[in-house]
N, C-alpha and C positions, 0 to 999 in steps of 0.2 A: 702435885699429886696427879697422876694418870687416871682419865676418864675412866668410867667401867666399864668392862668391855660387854660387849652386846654378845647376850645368848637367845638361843631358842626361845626359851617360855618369854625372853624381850619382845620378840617381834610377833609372838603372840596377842602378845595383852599390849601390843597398838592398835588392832583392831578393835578389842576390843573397848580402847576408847576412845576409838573416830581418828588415831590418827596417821598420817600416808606415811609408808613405809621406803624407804630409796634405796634403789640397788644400782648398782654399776659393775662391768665385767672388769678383772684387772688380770694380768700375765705376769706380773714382776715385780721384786722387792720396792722397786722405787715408784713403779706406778702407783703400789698399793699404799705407801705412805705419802704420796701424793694426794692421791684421791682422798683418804681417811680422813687429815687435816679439814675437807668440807664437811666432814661430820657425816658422810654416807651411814646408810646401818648395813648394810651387806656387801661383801665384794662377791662377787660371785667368778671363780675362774671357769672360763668358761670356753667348754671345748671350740665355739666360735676362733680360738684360736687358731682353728686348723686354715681359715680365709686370712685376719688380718693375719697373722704372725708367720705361718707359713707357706702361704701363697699359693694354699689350695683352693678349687673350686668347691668344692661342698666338705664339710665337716668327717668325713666317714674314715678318710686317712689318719685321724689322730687315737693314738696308743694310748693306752693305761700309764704306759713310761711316760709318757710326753707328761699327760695330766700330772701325772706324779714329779717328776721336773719342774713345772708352773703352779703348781700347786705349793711347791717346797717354798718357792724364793715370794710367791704372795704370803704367804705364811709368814715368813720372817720379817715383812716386813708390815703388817699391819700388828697393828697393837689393840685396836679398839672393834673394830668392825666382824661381824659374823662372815667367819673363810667357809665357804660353800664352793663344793666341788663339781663339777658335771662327771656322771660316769659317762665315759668314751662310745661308742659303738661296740657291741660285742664283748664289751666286760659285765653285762648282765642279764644279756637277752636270753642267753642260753640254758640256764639254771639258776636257782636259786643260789647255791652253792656258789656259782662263779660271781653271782650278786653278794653275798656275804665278803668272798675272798678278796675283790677291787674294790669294796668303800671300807672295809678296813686297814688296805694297804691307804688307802685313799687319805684316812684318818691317822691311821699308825704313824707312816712313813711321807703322806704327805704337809700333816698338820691342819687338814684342813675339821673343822667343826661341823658340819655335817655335807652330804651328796644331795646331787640332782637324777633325777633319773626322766626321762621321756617315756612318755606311753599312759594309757587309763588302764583300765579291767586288764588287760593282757600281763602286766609289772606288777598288780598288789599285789599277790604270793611273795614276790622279792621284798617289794616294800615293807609286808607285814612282819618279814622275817627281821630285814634291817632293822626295822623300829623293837621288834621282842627284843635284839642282841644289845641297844643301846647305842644305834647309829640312824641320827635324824633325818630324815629323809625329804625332801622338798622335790613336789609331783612336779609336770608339764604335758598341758593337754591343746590341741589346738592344733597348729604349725607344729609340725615335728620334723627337723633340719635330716636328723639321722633315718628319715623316711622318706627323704627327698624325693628320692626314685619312683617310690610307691606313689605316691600325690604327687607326681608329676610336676613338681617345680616346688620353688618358692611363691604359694598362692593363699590367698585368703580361704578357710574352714569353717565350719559349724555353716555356711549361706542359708543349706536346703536345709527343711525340718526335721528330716529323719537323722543328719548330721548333727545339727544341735542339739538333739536329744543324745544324742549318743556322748556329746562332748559331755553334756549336764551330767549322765548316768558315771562315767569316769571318772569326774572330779569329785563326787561323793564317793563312788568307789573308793578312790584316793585317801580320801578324808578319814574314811571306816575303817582302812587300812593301817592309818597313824600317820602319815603326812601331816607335817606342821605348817606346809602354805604348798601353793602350788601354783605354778607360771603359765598365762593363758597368752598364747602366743597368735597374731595374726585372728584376730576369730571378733565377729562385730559387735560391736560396742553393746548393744542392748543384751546378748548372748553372756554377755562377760558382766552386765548387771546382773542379768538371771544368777548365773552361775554363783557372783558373790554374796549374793542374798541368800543361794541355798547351800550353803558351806557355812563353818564358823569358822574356820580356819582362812589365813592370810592371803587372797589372790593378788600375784601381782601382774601386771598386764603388760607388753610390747606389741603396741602394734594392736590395743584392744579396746582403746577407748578411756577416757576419764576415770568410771566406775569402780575401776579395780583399788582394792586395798594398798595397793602401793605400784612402782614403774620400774621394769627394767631396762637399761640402752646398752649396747657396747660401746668401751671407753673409746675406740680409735673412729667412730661414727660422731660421737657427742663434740669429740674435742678436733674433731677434721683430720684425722693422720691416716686416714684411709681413704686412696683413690678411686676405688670401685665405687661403682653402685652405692648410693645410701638410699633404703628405704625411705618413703614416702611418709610414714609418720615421725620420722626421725627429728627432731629441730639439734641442728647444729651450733654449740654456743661459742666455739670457737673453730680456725682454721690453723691452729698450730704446726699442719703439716706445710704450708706457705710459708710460715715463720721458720722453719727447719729447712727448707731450701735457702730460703733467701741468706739466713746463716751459713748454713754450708758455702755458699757461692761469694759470701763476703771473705770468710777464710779463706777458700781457694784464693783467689785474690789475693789477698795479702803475701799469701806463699809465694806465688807465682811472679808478683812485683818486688818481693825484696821487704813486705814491711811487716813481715812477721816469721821469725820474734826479733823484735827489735833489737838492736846491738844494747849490750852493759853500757850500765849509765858510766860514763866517764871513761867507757873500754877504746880503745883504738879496734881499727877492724886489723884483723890478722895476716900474716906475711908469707903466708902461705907454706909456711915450712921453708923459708930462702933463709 
């Protein structure tokens, strides 16, 4: 018999009985039934795909299409685990409207169980809307990738006081909105206990410190198949992308000397057409 699959009011009511909630990013049918077997509760597809998977430098190049592409083939292939989508760049900043239109294609057509969106107080109008229509929404306050430009890098948030406050006032924003958790990205650890003490709803943290109600990583950081830069809070539990070379380069091999694929068992080698 199949586990039950994890929903929304699930990862709700972990908080509220003390217990950490796991999330990890996935791209693909196979990752996602990969990952899910550890018994993860969220895959979250996550526009971060625009670095590992397509070899951009910041996040802002990936489409609604793309999402909805990665979004399809995570879908199909988890059975158990809550499919969480990131809205893209510019599928919801613009209007409400365009916010309704990309997390229900997001949901309709991409399968996934609810969206992500970036931003505090500026996104609840969108938020408030998704949540009225029946489309769960999960904030992100802190580090915001799709603002890179704005914040001038990839840099730690909330530091100064006036910031903190501003992150805190967001995430209840969020909260009032109808967000059922929401992802405190790069922002310091005691900022991200404040915050989850003043929320009932689910924080999960990368990059935030212990605190938070549950942790998210990307899967190609966690598991080593990404050459770039890994974040500083990252702990890597495996190197599998060393293990895929060194694969690759034993096949090659084998090609290239004759021992693969080996001759039929009992077959004579061939006479070349003479």
């Amino acid at each position: 018999m199949a586990e039950k699959r994890v929903r929304v009011p699930d990862i709700k009511e972990k908080k509220r009985r003390g217990e950490k909630i796991v999330v990890l990013t996935a791209y693909d049918a196979t990752m996602a039934r990969l990952i899910e077997k550890a018994g993860i509760d969220v895959l979250l597809v996550g526009d971060s795909l625009g670095t590992v998977i397509m070899g951009c430098e910041t996040t802002l190049p990936v489409t609604l299409e793309v999402m909805l592409h990665h979004t399809r083939a995570v879908s199909r292939g988890a059975e158990r685990a809550l499919v969480v989508a990131d809205m893209p760049f510019l599928s919801y900043q613009a209007s409400v409207e365009d916010a309704v239109r990309s997390a229900g294609r997001l949901l309709a057509e991409g399968g996934a169980a609810a969206v992500k969106v970036e931003g505090g107080r500026p996104v609840v109008d969108a938020v408030r809307r998704l949540v009225d229509i029946g489309i769960p929404v999960m904030g992100h306050v802190g580090l915001e990738p799709q603002s890179v430009h704005k914040i001038g890098g990839y840099r730690q948030q909330g530091r100064e006081k006036a910031d903190a406050e501003r992150l805190l006032a967001d995430a209840q924003a969020l909260e009032a909105a109808g967000a059922f958790s929401i992802v405190l990205e790069s922002i310091p650890a005691e900022l991200a206990a404040t915050i989850t003490r003043s929320v009932s709803i689910p924080t999960i943290g990368i990059g935030a410190g212990p605190y938070c109600d549950g942790q998210v990583l990307v899967c190609y950081d966690v598991f080593g198949l990404y050459e770039g830069a890994v974040p500083p809070f990252v702990k890597q539990y495996a190197r599998l992308g060393e293990l895929m070379t060194a694969a690759a380069a034993a096949y090659a091999a084998d090609v290239r000397e004759g021992r693969y694929p080996p001759p039929p068992a009992g077959g004579a080698a061939g006479s070349g057409g003479k």
